[in-house]
KEMARKOL-774188 format. One line per 5 residues: number of its first residue (from 1); their letters; for each residue x, y, z of C-alpha. Coordinates in Angstrom, 3 decimals. Layout:
N
NUM) a) X/Y/Z ~ ...
***
This chain:
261
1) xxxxx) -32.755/-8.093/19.287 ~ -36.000/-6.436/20.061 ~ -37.190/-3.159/21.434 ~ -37.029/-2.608/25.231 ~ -33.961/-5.342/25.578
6) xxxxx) -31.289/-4.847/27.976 ~ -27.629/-5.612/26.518 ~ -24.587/-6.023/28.578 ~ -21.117/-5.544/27.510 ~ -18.268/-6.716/30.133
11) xxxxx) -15.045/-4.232/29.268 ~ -12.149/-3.995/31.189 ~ -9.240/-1.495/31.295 ~ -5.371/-2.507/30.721 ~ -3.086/-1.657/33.605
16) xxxxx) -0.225/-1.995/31.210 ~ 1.144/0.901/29.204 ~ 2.508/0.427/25.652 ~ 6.104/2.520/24.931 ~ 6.443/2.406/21.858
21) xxxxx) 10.309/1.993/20.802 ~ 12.566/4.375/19.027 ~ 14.375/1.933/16.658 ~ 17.581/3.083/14.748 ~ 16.141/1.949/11.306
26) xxxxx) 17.263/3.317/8.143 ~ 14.767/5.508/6.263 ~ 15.190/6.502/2.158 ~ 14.353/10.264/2.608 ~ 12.841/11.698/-0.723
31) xxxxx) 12.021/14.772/0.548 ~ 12.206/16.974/3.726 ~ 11.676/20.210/5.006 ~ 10.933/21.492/8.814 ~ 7.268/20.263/7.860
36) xxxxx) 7.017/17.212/5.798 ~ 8.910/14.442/5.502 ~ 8.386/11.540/2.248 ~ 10.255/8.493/2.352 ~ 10.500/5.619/-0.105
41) xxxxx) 9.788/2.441/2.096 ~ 11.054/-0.618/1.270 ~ 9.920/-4.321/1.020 ~ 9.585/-6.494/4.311 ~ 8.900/-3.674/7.078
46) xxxxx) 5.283/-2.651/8.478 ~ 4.230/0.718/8.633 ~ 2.429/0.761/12.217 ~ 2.575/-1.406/15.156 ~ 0.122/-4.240/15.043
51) xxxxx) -0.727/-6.927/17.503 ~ 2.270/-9.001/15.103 ~ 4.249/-6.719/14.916 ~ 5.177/-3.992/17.649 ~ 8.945/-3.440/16.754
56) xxxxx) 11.032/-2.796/13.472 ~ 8.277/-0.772/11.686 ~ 8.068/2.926/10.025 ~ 6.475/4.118/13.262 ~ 9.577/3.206/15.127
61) xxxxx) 11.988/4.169/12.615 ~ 9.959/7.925/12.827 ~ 10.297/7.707/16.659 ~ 13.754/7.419/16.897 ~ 14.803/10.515/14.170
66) xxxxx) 12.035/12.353/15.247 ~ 11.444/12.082/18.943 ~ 8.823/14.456/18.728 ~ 6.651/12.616/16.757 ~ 5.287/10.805/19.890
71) xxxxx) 2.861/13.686/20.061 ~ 1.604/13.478/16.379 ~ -1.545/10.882/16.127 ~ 0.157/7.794/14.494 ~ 3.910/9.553/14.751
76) xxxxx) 2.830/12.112/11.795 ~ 2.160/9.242/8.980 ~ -0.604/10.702/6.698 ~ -1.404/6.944/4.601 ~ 0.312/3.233/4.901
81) xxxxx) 1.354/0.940/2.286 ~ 1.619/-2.993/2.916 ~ 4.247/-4.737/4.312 ~ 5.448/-6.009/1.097 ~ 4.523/-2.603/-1.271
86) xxxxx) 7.647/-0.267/-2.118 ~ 7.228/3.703/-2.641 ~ 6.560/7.013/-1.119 ~ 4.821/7.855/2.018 ~ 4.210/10.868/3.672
91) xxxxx) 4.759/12.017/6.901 ~ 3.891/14.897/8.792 ~ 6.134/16.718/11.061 ~ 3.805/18.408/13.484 ~ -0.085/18.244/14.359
96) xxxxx) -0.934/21.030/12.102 ~ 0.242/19.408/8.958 ~ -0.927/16.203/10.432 ~ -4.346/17.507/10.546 ~ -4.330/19.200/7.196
101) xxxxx) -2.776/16.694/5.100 ~ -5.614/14.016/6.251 ~ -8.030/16.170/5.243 ~ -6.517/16.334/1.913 ~ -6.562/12.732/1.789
106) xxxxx) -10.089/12.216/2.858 ~ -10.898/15.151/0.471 ~ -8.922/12.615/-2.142 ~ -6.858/16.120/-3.206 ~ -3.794/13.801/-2.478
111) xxxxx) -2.787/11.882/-5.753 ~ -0.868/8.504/-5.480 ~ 0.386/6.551/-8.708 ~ 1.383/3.205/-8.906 ~ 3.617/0.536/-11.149
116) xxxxx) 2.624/-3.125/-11.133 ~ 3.257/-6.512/-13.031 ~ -0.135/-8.889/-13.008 ~ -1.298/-12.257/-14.247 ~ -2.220/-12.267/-17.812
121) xxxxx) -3.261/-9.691/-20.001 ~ -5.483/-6.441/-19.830 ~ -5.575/-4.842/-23.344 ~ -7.640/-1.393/-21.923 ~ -7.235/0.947/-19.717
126) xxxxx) -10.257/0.966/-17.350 ~ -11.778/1.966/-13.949 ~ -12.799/-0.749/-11.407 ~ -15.084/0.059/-9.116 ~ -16.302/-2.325/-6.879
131) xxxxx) -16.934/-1.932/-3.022 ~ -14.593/-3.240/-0.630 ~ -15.644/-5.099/3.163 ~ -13.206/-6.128/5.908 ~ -12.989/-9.385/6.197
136) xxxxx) -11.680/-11.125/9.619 ~ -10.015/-14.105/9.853 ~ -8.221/-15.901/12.464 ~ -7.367/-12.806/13.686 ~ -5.976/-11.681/10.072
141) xxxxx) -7.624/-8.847/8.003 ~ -8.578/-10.053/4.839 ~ -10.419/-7.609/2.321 ~ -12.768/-8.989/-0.270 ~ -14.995/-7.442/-2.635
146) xxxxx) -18.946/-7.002/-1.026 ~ -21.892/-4.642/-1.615 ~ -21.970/-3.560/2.085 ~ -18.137/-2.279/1.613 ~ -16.890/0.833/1.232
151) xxxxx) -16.592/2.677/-2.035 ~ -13.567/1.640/-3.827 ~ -12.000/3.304/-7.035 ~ -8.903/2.316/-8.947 ~ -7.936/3.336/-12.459
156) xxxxx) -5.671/1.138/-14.325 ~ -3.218/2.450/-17.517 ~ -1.244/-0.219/-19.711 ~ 1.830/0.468/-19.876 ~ 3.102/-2.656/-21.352
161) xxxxx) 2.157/-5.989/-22.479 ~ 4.509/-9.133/-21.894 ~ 3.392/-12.827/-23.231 ~ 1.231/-13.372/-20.418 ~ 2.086/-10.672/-18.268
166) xxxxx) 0.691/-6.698/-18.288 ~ 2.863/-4.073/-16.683 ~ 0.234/-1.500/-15.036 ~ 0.579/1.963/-14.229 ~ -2.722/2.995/-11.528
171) xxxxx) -4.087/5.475/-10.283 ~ -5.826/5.573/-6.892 ~ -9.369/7.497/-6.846 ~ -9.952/6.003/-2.864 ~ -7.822/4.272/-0.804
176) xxxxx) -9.160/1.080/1.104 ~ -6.909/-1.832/2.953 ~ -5.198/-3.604/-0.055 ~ -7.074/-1.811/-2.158 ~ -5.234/-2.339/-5.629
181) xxxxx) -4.735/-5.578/-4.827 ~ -8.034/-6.819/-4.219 ~ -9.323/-5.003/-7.518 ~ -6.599/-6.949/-9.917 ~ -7.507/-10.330/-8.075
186) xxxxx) -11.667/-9.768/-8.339 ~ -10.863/-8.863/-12.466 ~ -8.808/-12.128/-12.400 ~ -5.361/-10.424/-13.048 ~ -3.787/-10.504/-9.795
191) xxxxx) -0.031/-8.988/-9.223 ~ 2.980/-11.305/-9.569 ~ 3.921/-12.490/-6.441 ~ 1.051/-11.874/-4.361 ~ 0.091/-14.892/-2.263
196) xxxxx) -2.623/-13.252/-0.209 ~ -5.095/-12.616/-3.581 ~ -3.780/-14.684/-6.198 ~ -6.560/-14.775/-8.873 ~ -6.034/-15.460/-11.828
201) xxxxx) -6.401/-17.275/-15.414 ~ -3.615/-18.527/-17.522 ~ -3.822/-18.087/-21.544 ~ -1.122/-20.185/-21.916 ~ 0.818/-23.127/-20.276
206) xxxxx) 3.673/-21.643/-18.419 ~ 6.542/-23.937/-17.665 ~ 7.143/-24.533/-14.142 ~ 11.142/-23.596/-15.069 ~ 9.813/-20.056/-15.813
211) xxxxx) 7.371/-20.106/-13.231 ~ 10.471/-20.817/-10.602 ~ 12.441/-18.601/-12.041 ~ 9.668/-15.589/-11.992 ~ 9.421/-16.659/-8.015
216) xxxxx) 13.218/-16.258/-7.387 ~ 13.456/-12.772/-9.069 ~ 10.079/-11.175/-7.187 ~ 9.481/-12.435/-3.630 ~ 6.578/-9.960/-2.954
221) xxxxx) 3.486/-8.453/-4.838 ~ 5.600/-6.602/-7.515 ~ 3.713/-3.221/-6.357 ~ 5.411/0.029/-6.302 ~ 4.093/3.545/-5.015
226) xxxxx) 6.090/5.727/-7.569 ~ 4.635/8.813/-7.539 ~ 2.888/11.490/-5.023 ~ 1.578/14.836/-5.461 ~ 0.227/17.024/-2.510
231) xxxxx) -0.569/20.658/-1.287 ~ 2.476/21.462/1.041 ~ 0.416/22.464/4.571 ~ 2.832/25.381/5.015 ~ 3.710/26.946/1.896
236) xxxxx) 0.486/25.956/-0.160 ~ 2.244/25.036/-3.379 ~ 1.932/21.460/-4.851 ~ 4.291/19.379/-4.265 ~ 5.277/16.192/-6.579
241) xxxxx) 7.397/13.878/-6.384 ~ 8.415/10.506/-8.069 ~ 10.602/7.416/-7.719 ~ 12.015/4.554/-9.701 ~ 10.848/1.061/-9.824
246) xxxxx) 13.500/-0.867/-7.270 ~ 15.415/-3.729/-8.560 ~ 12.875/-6.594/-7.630 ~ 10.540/-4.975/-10.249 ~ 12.883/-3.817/-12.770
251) xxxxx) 14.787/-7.726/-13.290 ~ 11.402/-8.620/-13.205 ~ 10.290/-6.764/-16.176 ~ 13.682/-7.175/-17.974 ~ 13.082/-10.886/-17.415
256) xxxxx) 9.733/-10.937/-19.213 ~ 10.980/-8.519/-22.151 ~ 13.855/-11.150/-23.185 ~ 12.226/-14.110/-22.687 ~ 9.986/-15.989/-24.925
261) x) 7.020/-17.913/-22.020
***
């Protein structure tokens, strides 16, 4: 491309207007008031429609309880987790809290703590800190770590440390697509059960019994958002709130305790 050249882009404008559904889907409601709303999502549901996925997500779910959510941007939700991460989510209840709360998040004033299981073991705490680029392929978004990415800061806390296995407690600085996950796979300890960004070096020979056995207890990445503190948009008073590990993760870790990889 050189100065003084013409370029031509060819648009063109859907006819077709997307409603988006009100679906009658069950919701774990942590915390509510005429305001905000925080709900602990479950495994195996997608937070906003996609070009995959246009039914049976959060969005829809928020739709049908709160009808009038169809005027807040995104139906009032402040930050997403992945399809396959557990944990707390906020949700704002009208545009004014919409707008406030995202400035809090882009302001990073909005602290989110997570629990995880990964591959091998990490004997210090630490801080990666390693830009992150969206990647697309085949119509997928795949995020890998590049130096024209976006700033990316996670802090990691042992919490325990299992024969080949490290159970992680993290703390989010910034909050990029797949963030923690991406981090723990570029170190080479990528989360049990994640398929996506499996990275990772084995110490020791596990047995494919155990291996099995590890794959029948955690069908996921073994990620949970457990806790969430914020400035309430209305009553300006922090707010903080936390949640257990769900089953998946807890056999999981009982697993590793008792057995001997």
């Amino acid at each position: 491309m050189f100065l003084g050249d013409i370029i031509q882009i060819n648009t063109f404008i859907l006819n077709k207007k997307i409603i988006w559904k009100a679906q009658n889907i069950p919701l774990n409601i942590i915390y509510e008031d005429q305001y905000v709303l925080v709900i602990n999502k479950t495994s195996n549901i997608v937070v906003h429609p996609g070009n995959k996925n246009i039914n049976n997500t959060i969005f829809n779910a928020i739709l049908y309880y709160y009808p009038h959510a169809r005027d807040i941007p995104r139906a009032g939700i402040i930050h997403r987790l992945d399809k396959n991460t557990t944990g707390l989510m906020i949700i704002a209840k009208n545009i004014y809290c919409y707008f406030f709360l995202k400035q809090e998040l882009k302001k990073h004033n909005i602290v989110r703590k997570y629990e995880t299981i990964v591959n091998g073991i990490i004997k210090n705490n630490n801080i990666i800190n390693f830009p992150i680029k969206r990647i697309y392929k085949k119509n997928n978004i795949f995020m890998k770590i590049h130096p024209l990415g976006k700033s990316a800061i996670t802090k990691i806390f042992i919490k325990n440390i299992f024969k080949n296995y490290t159970h992680l407690k993290i703390k989010l600085e910034t909050g990029r697509t797949h963030q923690i996950r991406v981090h723990l796979s570029y170190i080479k300890h990528s989360i049990v059960g994640d398929q996506i960004y499996k990275n990772y070096i084995n110490n020791i020979n596990i047995s494919k019994f155990y291996e099995t056995k590890i794959n029948k207890i955690i069908q996921r990445q073994a990620l949970h958002a457990y806790c969430i503190k914020f400035m309430h948009p209305f009553y300006k008073i922090k707010i903080k709130l936390n949640t257990i590990l769900p089953n998946d993760i807890n056999n999981l870790i009982n697993f590793l305790k008792n057995v001997n990889i």
